[in-house]
Residue, then its C-alpha position, 0 to 999 in steps of 0.5 A: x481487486x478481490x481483497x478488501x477491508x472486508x477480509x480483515x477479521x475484526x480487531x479485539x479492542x472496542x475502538x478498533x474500527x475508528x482506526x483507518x483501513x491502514x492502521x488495521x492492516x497493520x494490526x492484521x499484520x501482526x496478529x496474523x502473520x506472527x510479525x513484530x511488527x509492520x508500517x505502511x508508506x506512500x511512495x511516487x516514482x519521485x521517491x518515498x513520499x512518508x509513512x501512513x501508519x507503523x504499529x510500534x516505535x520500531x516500526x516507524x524507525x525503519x520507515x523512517x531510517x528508508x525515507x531519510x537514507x533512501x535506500x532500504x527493501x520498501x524503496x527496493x519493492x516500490x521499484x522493482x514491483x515485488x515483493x523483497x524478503x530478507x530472512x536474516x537481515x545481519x547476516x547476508x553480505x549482499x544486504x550489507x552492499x544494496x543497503x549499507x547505512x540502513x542494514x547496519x542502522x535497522x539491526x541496531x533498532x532490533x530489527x533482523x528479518x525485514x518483508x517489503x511488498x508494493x502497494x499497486x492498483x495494476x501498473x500503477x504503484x503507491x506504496x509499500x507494505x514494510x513486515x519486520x521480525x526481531x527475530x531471523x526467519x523466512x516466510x511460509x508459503x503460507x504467510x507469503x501468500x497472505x501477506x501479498x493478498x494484505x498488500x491488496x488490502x492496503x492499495x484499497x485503504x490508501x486509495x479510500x484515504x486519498x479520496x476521502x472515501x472512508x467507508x470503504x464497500x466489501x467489494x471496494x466499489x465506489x459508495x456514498x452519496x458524497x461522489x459527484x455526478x462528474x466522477x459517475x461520469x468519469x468512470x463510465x468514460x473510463x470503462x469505455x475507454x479500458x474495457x473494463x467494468x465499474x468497480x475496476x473503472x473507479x479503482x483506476x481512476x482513484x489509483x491515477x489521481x493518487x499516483x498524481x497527487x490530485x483529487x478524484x474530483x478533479x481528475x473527473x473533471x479533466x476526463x469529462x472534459x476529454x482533456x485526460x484519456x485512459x489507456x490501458x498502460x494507465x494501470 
C-alpha cells in the first residue's frame, strides 16, 4: 500500500500526535480537502459496527444517524466497494429513495454534500471514510483523488489499532520488537502462500484478524499451525 501516516502533513497543535492514526486523518481531512468535517467507522459485512473518530458533533450525528437507521452512503460505500458522492444531499429525489430516514434527518443537522469511501485492505473491507460539507458542492478531480489516496491512510491506521501497532513505519510494515516470533512466521507463511512480499503479507494478515475480529497473535497461531491457509480471495 503506497499511502501511509507518513503522507499526512504534521498537524499545527503541540499535541497533535498523541492522537490516533484516525483522529489525524480526520483532521487531514479537514484541513485539506475544504470539508466541514469528517468520521471514520468500522464496519464487518454483518453491518455497521460503530465510530472510530468524528472531527466535530456533526460529524458524530451523521455516523451516528447510519448506525442507528442502517441506511446511509458509508453503509452504501462499505457494500458496494466504492466510493458514494452526494453533491447536494436535499436536493436529489433519488437520495431521498436509497436513504429516506437518514437524507431528511443529516440536512436537518446541517448536513448537505456528504463523500462516503470504503476502507479496504484488497478485498477485504473494514470500514469507511464519511467526508461532509454544510454547504452543496462536488468533488474535484483533485480533491477525489486525495480523498481516495486518505482512504488508504485510514485502512493502515485502523488496522495498526486493531493490532496494537500504534507506531506505525512510513512504509507501514510491520515494526516493533512487541510482534511474536508466530506472527514473523506467520507471515512468511503468508508470503508463500500468496506470492507476495513482507510488508504486503503482514497488511493481509492484520486485515484478515480485523475483518474477523480476532487478534493478530492468534490468527498467527492458527496459521503456524496449518489450521487457517491464505488464498488469494483473502484479500
Amino acid at each position: 500500500m503506497s499511502a501511509t501516516l507518513g503522507d499526512l502533513e504534521e498537524p499545527p497543535d503541540d499535541d497533535a500526535w498523541a492522537l490516533s492514526g484516525p483522529e489525524l486523518v480526520c483532521r487531514a481531512a479537514v484541513r485539506t480537502l475544504g470539508m466541514s468535517g469528517a468520521g471514520i467507522s468500522v464496519m464487518t459485512p454483518a453491518g455497521h459496527r460503530g465510530t472510530v473518530c468524528a472531527s466535530d458533533q456533526v460529524a458524530s450525528q451523521v455516523e451516528e444517524l447510519q448506525f442507528t437507521l442502517g441506511e446511509g452512503p458509508c453503509i452504501d460505500a462499505f457494500n458496494s466497494g466504492g466510493p458514494v458522492l452526494i453533491s447536494d444531499l436535499a436536493r436529489s429525489s433519488e437520495n431521498a429513495s436509497r436513504w429516506p430516514v437518514f437524507s431528511r434527518a443529516a440536512v436537518v443537522a446541517g448536513v448537505r454534500a456528504l463523500f462516503a469511501f470504503p476502507i479496504q485492505i484488497g478485498a477485504i473491507r473494514i470500514g469507511a471514510l464519511d467526508l461532509y460539507r454544510v454547504e452543496p458542492t462536488a468533488l474535484t478531480p483533485a480533491q477525489l483523488s486525495a480523498a481516495l489516496k486518505l482512504s488508504d491512510v485510514v485502512a493502515v491506521s485502523l488496522l495498526d489499532l486493531r493490532s496494537g501497532n500504534t507506531t506505525a513505519r512510513g512504509d507501514g510494515g510491520p515494526v516493533g520488537a512487541s510482534y511474536r516470533l508466530e506472527v514473523h512466521q506467520a507471515t512468511g507463511m503468508v508470503m508463500a502462500q500468496l506470492g507476495v512480499g513482507i510488508d504486503e503479507a503482514f497488511v493481509r494478515l492484520r486485515g484478515y484478524a480485523f475483518a474477523r475480529d480476532i487478534s493478530v497473535a492468534d490468527l498467527a497461531r492458527d496459521i503456524v499451525a496449518g489450521m487457517i491457509q491464505f488464498h488469494l480471495e483473502d484479500g
